[in-house]
KOLDO-388190 format. One record per residue (C-alpha): residue in one letter; residue number from 1; x, y, z. Coordinates in steps of 0.05 Angstrom, whole numbers. Example, Ala and Ser with C-alpha at 12.3 -4.5 7.8 and 13.67 -1.06 7.14 Angstrom:
residues 2
+----+-----+--------+--------+--------+
| aa |   i |     px |     py |     pz |
+----+-----+--------+--------+--------+
|  A |   1 |    246 |    -90 |    156 |
|  S |   2 |    273 |    -21 |    143 |
+----+-----+--------+--------+--------+
***
This chain:
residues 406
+----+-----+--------+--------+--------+
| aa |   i |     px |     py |     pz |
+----+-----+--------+--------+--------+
|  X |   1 |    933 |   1067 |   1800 |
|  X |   2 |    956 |   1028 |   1738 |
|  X |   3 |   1025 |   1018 |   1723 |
|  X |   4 |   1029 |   1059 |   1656 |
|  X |   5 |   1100 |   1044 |   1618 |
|  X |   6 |   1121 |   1078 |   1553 |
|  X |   7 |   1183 |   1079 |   1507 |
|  X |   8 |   1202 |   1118 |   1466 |
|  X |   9 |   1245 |   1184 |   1431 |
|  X |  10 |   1234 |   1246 |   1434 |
|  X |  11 |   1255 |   1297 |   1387 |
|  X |  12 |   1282 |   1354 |   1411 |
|  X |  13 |   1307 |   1398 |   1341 |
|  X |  14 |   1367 |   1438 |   1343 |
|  X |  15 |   1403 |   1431 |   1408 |
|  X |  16 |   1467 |   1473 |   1426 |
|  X |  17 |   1518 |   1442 |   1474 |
|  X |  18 |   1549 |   1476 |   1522 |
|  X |  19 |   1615 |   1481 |   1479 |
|  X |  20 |   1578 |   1526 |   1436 |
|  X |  21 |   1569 |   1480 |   1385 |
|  X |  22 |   1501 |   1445 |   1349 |
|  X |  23 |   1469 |   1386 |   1318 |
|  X |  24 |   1406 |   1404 |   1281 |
|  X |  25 |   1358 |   1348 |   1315 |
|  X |  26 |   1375 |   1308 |   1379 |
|  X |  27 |   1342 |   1253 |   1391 |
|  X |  28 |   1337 |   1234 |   1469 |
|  X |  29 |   1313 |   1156 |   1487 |
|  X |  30 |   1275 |   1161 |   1545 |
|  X |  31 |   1223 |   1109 |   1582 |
|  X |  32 |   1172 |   1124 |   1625 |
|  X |  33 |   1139 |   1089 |   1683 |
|  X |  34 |   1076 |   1100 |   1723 |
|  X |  35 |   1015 |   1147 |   1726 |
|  X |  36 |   1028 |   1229 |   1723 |
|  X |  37 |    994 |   1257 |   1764 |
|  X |  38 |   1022 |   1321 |   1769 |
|  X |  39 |   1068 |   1333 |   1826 |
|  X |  40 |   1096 |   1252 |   1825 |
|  X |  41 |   1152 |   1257 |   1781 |
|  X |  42 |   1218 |   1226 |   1791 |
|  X |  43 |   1277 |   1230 |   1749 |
|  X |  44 |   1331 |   1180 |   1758 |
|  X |  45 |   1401 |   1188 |   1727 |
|  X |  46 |   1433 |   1135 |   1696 |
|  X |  47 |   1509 |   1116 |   1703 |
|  X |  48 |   1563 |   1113 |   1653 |
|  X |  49 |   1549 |   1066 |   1610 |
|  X |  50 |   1470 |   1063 |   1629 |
|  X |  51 |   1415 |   1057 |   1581 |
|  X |  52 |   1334 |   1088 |   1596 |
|  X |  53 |   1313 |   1027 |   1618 |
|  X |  54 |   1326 |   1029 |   1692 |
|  X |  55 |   1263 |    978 |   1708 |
|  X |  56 |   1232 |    912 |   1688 |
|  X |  57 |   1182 |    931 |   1640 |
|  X |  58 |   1120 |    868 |   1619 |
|  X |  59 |   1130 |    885 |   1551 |
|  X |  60 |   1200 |    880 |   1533 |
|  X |  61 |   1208 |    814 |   1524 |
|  X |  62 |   1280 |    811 |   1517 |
|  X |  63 |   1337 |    859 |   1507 |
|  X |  64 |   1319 |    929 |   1510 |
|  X |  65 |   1370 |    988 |   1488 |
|  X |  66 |   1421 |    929 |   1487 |
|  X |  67 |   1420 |    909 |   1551 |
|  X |  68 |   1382 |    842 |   1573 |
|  X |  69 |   1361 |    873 |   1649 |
|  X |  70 |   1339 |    932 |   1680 |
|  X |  71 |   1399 |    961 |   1705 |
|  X |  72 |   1358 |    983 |   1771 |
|  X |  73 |   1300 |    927 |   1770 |
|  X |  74 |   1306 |    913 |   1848 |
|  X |  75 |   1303 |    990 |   1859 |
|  X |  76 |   1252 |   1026 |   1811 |
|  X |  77 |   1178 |    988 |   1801 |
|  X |  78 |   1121 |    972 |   1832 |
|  X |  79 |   1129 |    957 |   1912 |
|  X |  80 |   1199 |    974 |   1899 |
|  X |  81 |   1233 |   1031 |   1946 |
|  X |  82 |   1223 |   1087 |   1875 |
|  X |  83 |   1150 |   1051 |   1867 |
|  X |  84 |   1120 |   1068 |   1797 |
|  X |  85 |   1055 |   1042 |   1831 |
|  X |  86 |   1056 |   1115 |   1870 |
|  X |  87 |   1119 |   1167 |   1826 |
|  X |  88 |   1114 |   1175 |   1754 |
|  X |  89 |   1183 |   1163 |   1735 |
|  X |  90 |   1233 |   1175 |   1678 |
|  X |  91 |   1300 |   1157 |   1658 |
|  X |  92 |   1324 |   1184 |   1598 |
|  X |  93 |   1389 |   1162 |   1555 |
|  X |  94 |   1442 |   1214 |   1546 |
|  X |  95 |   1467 |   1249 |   1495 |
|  X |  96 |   1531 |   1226 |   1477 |
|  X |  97 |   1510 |   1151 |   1485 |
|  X |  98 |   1491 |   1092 |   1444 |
|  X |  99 |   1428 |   1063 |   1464 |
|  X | 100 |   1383 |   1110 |   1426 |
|  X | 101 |   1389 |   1184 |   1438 |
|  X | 102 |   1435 |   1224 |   1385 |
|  X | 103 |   1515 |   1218 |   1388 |
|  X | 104 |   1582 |   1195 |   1361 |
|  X | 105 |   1541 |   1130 |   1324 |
|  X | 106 |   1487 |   1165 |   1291 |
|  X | 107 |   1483 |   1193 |   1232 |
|  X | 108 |   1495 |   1264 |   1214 |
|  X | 109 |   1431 |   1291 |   1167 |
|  X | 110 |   1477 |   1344 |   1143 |
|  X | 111 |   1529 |   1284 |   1113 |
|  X | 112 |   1490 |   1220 |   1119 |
|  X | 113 |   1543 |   1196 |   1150 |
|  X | 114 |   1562 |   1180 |   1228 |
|  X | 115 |   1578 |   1236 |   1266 |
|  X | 116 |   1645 |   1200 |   1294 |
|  X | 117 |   1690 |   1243 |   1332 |
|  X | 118 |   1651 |   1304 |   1294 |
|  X | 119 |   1601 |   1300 |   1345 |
|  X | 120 |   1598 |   1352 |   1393 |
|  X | 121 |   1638 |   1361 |   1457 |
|  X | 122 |   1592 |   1333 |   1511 |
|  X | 123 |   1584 |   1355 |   1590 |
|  X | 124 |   1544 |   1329 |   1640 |
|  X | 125 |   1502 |   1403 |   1637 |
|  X | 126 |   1485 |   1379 |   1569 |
|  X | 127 |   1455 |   1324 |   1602 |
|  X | 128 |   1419 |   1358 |   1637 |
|  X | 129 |   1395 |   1406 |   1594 |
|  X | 130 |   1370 |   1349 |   1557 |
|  X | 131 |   1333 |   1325 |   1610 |
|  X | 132 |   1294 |   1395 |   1616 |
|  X | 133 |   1272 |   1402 |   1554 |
|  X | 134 |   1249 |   1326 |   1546 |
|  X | 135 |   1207 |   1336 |   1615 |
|  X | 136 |   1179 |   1393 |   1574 |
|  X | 137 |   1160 |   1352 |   1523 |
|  X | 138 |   1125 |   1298 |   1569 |
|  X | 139 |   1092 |   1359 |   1619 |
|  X | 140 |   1128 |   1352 |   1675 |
|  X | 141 |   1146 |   1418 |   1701 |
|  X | 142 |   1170 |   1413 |   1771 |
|  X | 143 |   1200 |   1346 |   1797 |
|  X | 144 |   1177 |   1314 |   1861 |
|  X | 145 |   1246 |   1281 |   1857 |
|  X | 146 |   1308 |   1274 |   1817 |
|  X | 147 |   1354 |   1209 |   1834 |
|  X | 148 |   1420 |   1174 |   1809 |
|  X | 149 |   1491 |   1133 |   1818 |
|  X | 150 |   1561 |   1155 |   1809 |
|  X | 151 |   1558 |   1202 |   1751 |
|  X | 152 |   1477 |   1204 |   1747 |
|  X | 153 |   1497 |   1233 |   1820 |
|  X | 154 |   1540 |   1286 |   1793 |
|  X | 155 |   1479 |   1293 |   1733 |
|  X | 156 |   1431 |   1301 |   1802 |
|  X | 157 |   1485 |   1354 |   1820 |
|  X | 158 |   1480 |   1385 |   1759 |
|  X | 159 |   1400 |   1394 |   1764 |
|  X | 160 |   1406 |   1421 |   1835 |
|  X | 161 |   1451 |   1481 |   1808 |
|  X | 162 |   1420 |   1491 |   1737 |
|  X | 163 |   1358 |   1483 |   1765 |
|  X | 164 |   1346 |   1493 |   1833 |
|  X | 165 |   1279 |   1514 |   1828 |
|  X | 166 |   1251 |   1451 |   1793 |
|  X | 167 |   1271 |   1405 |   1842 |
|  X | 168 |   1231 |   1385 |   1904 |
|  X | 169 |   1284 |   1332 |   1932 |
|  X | 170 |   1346 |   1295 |   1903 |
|  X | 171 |   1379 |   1233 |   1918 |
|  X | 172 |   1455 |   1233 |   1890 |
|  X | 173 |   1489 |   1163 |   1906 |
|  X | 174 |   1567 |   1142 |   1907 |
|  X | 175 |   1577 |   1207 |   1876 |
|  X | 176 |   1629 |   1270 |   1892 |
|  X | 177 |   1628 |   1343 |   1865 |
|  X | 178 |   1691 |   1317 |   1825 |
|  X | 179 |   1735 |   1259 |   1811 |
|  X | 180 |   1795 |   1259 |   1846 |
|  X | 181 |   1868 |   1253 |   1809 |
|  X | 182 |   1872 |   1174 |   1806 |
|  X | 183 |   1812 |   1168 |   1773 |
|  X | 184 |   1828 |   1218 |   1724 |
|  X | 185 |   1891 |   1178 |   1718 |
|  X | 186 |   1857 |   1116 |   1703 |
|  X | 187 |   1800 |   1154 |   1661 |
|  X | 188 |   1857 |   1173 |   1613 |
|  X | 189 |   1892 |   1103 |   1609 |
|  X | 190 |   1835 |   1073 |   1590 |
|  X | 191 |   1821 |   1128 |   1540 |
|  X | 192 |   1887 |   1117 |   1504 |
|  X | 193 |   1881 |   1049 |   1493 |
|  X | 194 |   1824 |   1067 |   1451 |
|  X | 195 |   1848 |   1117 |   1425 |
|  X | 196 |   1912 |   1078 |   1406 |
|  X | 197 |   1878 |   1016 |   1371 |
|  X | 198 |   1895 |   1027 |   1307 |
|  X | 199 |   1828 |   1012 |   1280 |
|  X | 200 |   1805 |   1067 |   1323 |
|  X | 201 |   1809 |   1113 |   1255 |
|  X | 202 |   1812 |   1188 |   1295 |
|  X | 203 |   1739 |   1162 |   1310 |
|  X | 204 |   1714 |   1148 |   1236 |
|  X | 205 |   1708 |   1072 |   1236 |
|  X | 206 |   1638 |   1052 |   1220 |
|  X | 207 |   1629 |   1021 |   1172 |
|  X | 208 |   1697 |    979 |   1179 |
|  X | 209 |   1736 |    941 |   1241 |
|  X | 210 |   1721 |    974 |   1303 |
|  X | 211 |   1774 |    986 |   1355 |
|  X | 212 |   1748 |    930 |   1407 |
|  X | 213 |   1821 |    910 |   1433 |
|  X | 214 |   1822 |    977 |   1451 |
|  X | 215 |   1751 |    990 |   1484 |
|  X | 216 |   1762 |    926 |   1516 |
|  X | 217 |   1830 |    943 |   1555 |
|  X | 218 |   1780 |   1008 |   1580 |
|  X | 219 |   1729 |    968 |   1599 |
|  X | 220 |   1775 |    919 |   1637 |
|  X | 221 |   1806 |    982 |   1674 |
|  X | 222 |   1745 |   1009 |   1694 |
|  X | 223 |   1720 |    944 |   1724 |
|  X | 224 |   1778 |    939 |   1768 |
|  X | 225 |   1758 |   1009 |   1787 |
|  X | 226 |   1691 |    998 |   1811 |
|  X | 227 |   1708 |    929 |   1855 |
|  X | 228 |   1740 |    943 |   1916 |
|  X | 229 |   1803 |    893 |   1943 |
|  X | 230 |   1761 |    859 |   1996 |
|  X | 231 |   1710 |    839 |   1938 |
|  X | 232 |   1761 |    823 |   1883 |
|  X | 233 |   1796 |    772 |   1940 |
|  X | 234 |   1724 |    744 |   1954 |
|  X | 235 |   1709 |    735 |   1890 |
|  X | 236 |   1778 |    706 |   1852 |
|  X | 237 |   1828 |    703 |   1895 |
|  X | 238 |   1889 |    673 |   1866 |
|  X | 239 |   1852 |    616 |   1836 |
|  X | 240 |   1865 |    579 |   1774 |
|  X | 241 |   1808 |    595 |   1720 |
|  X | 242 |   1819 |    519 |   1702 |
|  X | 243 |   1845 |    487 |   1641 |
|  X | 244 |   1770 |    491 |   1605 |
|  X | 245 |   1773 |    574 |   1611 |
|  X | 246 |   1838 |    577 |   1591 |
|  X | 247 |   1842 |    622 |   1532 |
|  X | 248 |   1852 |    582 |   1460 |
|  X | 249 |   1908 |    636 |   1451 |
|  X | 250 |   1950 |    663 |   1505 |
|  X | 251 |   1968 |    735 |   1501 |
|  X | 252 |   2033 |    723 |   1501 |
|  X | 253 |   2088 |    653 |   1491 |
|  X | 254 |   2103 |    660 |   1567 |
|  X | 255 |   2031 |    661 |   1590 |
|  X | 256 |   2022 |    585 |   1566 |
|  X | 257 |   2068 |    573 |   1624 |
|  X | 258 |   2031 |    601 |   1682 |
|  X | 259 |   1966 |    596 |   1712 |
|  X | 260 |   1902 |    626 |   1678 |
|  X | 261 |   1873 |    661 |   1740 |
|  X | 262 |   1799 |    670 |   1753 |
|  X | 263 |   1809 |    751 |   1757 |
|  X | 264 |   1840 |    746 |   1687 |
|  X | 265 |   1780 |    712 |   1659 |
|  X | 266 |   1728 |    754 |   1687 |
|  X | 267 |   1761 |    814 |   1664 |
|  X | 268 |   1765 |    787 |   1592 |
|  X | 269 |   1690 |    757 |   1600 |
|  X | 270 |   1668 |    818 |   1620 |
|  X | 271 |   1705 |    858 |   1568 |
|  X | 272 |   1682 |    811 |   1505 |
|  X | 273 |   1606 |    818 |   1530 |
|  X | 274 |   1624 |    904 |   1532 |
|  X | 275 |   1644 |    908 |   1466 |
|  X | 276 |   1585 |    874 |   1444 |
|  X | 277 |   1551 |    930 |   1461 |
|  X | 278 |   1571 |   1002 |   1472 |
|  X | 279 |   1613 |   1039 |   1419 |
|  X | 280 |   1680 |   1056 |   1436 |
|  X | 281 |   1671 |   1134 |   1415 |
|  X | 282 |   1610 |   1143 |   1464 |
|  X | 283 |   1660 |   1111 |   1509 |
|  X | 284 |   1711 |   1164 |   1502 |
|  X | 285 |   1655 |   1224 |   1503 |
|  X | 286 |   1617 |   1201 |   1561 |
|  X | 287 |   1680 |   1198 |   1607 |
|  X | 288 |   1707 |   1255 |   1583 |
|  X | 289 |   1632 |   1287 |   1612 |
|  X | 290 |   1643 |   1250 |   1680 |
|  X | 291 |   1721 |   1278 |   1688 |
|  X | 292 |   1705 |   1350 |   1666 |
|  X | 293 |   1645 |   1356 |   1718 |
|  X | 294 |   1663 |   1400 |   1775 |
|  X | 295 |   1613 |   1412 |   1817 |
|  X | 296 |   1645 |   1493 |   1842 |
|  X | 297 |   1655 |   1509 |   1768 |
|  X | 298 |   1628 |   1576 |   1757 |
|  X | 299 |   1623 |   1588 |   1822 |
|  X | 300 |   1664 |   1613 |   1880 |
|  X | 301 |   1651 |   1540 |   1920 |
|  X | 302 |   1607 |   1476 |   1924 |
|  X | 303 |   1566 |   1502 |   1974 |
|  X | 304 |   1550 |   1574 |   1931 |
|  X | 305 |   1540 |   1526 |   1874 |
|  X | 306 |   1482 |   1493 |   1905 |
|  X | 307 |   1471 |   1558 |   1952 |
|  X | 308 |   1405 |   1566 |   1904 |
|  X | 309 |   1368 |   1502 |   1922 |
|  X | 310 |   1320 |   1505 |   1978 |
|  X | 311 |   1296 |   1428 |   1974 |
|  X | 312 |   1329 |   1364 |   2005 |
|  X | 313 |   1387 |   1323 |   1992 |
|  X | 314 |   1400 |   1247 |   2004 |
|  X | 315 |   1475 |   1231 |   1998 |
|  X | 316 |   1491 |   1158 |   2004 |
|  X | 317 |   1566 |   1138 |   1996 |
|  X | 318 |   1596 |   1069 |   2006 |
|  X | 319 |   1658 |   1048 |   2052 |
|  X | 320 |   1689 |   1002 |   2006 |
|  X | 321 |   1673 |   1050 |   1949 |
|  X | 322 |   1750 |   1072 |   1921 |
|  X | 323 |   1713 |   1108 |   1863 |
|  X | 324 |   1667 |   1161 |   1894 |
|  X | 325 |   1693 |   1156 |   1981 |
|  X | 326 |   1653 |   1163 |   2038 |
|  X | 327 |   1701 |   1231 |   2047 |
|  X | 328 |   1676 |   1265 |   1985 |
|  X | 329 |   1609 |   1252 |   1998 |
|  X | 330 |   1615 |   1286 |   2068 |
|  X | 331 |   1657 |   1344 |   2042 |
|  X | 332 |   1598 |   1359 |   1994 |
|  X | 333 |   1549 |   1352 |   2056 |
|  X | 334 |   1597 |   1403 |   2089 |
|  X | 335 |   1582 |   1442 |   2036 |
|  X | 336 |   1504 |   1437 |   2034 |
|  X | 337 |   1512 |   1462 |   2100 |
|  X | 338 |   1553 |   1523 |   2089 |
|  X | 339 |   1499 |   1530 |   2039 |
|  X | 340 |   1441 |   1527 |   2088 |
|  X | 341 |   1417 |   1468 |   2050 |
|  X | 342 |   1379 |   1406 |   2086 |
|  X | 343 |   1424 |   1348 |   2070 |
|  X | 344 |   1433 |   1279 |   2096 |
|  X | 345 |   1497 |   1236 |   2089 |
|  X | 346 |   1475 |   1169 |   2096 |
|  X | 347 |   1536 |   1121 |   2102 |
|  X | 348 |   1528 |   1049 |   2081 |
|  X | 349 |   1577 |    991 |   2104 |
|  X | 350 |   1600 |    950 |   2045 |
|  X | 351 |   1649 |    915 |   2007 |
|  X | 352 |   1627 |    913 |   1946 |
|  X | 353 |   1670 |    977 |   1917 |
|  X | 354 |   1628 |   1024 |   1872 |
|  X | 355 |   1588 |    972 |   1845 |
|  X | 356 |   1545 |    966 |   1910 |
|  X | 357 |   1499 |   1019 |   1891 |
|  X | 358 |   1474 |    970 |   1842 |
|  X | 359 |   1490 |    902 |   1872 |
|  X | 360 |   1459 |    918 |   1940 |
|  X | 361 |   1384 |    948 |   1936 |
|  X | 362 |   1359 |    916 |   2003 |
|  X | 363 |   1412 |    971 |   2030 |
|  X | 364 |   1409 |   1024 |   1975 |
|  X | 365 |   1329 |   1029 |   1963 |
|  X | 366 |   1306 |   1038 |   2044 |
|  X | 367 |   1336 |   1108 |   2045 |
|  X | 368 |   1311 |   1117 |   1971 |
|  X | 369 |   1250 |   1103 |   1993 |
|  X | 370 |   1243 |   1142 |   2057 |
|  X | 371 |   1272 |   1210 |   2012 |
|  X | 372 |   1208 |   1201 |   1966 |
|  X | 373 |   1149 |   1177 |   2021 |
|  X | 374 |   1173 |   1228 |   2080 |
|  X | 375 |   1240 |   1271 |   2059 |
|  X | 376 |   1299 |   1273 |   2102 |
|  X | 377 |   1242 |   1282 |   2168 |
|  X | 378 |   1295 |   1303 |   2211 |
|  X | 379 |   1362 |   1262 |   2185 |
|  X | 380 |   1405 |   1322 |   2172 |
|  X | 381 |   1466 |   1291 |   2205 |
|  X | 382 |   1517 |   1239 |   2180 |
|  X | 383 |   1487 |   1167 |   2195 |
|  X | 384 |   1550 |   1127 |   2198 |
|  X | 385 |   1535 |   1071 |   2249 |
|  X | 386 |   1507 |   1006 |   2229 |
|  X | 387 |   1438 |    995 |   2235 |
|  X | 388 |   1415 |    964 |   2301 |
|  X | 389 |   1364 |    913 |   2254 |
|  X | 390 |   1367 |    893 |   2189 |
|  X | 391 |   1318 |    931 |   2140 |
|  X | 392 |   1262 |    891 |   2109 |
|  X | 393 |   1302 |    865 |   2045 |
|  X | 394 |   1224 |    831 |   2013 |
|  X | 395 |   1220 |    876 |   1968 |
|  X | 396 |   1290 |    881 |   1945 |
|  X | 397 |   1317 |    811 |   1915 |
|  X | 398 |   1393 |    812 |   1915 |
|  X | 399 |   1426 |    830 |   1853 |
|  X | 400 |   1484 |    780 |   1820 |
|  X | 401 |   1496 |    831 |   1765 |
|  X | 402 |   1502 |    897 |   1759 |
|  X | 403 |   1507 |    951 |   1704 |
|  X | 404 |   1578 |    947 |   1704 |
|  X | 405 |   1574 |    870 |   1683 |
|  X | 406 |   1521 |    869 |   1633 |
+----+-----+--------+--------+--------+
***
């Protein structure tokens, strides 16, 4: 079987979001991977600030949808645990977000102007909506598989409750049927200081100075969110950055006096390389989507949300993962019980914090891989002790970067 891959958009005309509002065209951005077969389709989800292009493809040559990598290279390919040698796969960019499919940065045919902050109210079901209607568009009816990572998980919720029916088996990873208070918290921080840049402009600033100060402070906030303490005292400590990182202009007359620390710099490396590429509105929409999901909404519970889908469910949480805890992904296994759903919490032990979903595919893509080649065969229980033998890593080259840090 060759190893077919595609890019491209799709247009989808009119589309009405779930706020009752509409654009008269989307536009989704979607790639493709892989040989269709017919019943070998897998749909992975991407995360926050995620583009379509989840694997390396031969013919990219370079950035693709602004980012250099394949945010899930060491996970989705050929020989790779979601092998595009065997599944047709496809990721798709949602709406909402900058890296090719329609929102806050593209242009309004009705003004000829960016839509700004007249662009729609966006949810994660409008993601997934989306997603249906491109899959209709490429043929694929019902999916052998649907996968993704902290809010692709929640979009992989989404798809089990919208559409039950069109789901054979579904991996959600270091994801939770809700975020919890403190990440609200920290969602809405990082929000305002977007929102309070003043070249923010209510959202209507193309065109002029863009509010980076202010998408970098969110940026730097939701880094710190997605490292856990044991990684963040691995990886900086309280070291000195060292005179040749020290910033030409410190942020403040006092700061000249004290040490530049390696956490600083990272944070403000990391945060000049974001704003480099995302927009600051898609930004704001896309975690407004993640905060409003809630998994029971609708419903009378989690587990009558998802009462409707009669396939399998992979849950893989993290034990240094702050973000999305090992708790919430058992309480919505709890749930897939009460439902009379097959469901497997698969526990990994890590440091890393949230990021370990994409930093560590020798641990992440073995389970991946087992969901796809034989289902859940008989792991409907919580796996939570270490593994007696380390799993053959070949196939899955460790990862210095992740999607966070592009």
């Amino acid at each position: 079987m060759s190893n077919v891959t595609t890019q491209d958009t799709a247009e989808l005309g009119e589309f009405q979001f779930l706020s009752g509002e509409t654009i008269p065209a989307l536009e989704v951005a979607y790639e493709t991977y892989g040989d269709f077969t017919g019943d070998n389709a897998v749909l992975v989800c991407h995360a926050l600030t995620g583009s379509s292009h989840v694997a390396r493809r031969p013919d990219a040559g370079g950035d693709t949808a602004g980012q250099a990598r394949a945010w899930w290279g060491d996970v989705v390919g050929p020989g790779k645990a979601i092998d595009t040698s065997e599944y047709y796969v496809v990721c798709a960019n949602v709406p909402g977000s900058c890296y090719g499919t329609t929102g806050p940065a593209s242009e309004n045919p009705e003004t000829g102007e960016p839509y700004g902050t007249d662009f729609p109210p966006v949810t994660v079901g409008d993601w997934t909506r989306a997603q249906r209607r491109l899959l209709d568009e490429l043929g694929v009816g019902r999916l052998h598989a649907v996968i993704g990572g902290s809010v692709g998980g929640m979009n992989v919720l989404d798809w089990l409750r919208r559409y039950p029916d069109d789901v054979g088996r579904a991996g959600a990873v270091a994801t939770a049927a809700r975020l919890d208070p403190q990440c609200l918290a920290l969602d809405t921080v990082a929000r305002r200081a977007i929102t309070a840049d003043p070249n923010w402009n209510d959202g209507h600033y193309y065109g002029g100075p863009e509010p980076e100060e202010g998408l970098a402070r969110a940026r730097q906030i939701g880094h710190i969110m997605y490292l856990s303490k044991a990684s963040m005292s691995r990886k900086f400590g309280r070291r000195s950055a060292g005179r040749e990182t020290v910033r030409e202009e410190p942020p403040d007359p006092a700061a000249a006096f004290f040490p530049y620390r390696e956490v600083e710099s990272y944070l403000d490396y990391q945060a000049d390389k974001f704003t480099d590429r995302f927009d600051a509105n898609s930004y704001l929409y896309l975690t407004r989507a993640m905060d409003d999901f809630d998994l029971s909404a609708g419903y009378e519970s989690d587990s009558d949300a998802l009462a409707a889908f009669e396939g399998e469910l992979l849950l893989l949480s993290f034990t240094g993962d702050w973000h999305f805890t090992v708790e919430q992904s058992e309480a919505l296994a709890e749930a897939c019980r009460e439902a009379g759903v097959d469901v497997a919490h698969h526990v990994v032990e890590s440091d890393h914090g949230h990021d370990a979903f994409l930093v560590e595919p020798e641990k992440v893509g073995p389970p991946l891989s087992e969901l796809l080649s034989d289902g859940l065969a008989g792991r409907t229980i919580t796996d939570t002790e270490p593994e007696s033998e380390p799993a053959e890593t070949d196939s899955f080259a460790p990862v210095h970067t992740s999607l966070f840090s592009e």
